[in-house]
N, C-alpha and C positions, 0 to 999 in steps of 0.2 A: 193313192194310199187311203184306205179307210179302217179306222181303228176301232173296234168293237172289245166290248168287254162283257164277258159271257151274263153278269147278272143282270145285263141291261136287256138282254135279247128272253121275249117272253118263248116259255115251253109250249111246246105245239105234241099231239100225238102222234105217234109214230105211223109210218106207211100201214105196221103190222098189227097195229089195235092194242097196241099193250107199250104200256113205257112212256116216257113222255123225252122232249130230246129237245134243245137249242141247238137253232142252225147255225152254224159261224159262217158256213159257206156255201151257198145254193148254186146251183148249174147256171142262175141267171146273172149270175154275180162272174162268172170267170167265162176265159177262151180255150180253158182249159179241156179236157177229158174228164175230168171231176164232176162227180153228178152230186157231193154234198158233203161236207165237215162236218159232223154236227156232235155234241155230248150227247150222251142217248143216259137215261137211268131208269131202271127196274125193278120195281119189288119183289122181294125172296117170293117167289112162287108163280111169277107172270112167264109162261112161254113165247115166243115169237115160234111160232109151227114154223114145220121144214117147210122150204120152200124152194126155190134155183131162181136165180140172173142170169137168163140166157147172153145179155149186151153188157153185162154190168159187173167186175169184181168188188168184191167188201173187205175193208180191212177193221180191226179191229185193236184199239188200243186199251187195255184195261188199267184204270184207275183205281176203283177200289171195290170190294166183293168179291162173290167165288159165281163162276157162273161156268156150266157145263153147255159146249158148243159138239153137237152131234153134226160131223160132216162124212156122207157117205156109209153110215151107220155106224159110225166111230166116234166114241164121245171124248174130248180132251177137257181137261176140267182149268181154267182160267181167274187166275187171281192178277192181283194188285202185279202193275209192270210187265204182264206179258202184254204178248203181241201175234195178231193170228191173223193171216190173209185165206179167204176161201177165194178159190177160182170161180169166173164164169162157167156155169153149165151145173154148178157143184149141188147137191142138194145138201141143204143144211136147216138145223132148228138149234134153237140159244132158250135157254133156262136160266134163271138167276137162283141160286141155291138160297144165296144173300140179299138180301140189297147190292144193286151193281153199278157202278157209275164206269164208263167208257166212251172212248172217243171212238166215233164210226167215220168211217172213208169208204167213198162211193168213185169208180172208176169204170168209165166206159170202158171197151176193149177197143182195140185195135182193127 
């Protein structure tokens, strides 16, 4: 068991160049299929560009702000307590309309 508490863990940048995100749980850390827990937060106006995980699905927990998530050219717009899974293969980009704070989940596929 190892017990972290999120203000301890310093912010690192995201894969995508925009946002900054504490990891709670790294792929080196479990035996899992998980490739990363992490808080991810965004400034009202930072995009993450469309992109695809061929190996990898994302989920998406929203804590607080409004943020528009484009998958497959469909944009769903995300506030505080939703929750959005995009598939492996999917192309997607994330906008923060707000400031965004949300939990990201990283999942190989099968």
């Amino acid at each position: 068991m190892k017990l972290k508490h999120l203000d301890d863990i310093m912010p690192v940048a995201t894969s995508h160049g925009v946002g900054q995100k504490r990891v709670l749980l790294s792929k080196a850390e479990t035996e899992t299929g998980l490739t990363q827990i992490a808080i991810t937060r965004l400034k009202a106006g930072e995009v993450a560009d469309g992109h695809v995980h061929e190996t990898m699905e994302e989920e998406f927990f929203f804590i607080s702000g409004v943020a528009e998530v484009e998958i497959d050219g469909k944009t769903v717009v995300c506030r505080a307590g939703d929750f959005l899974k995009v598939s492996h293969g999917v192309r997607h980009r994330l906008r923060a309309v707000e400031d965004t704070e949300m939990m990201t989940i990283g999942a190989t596929i099968r």
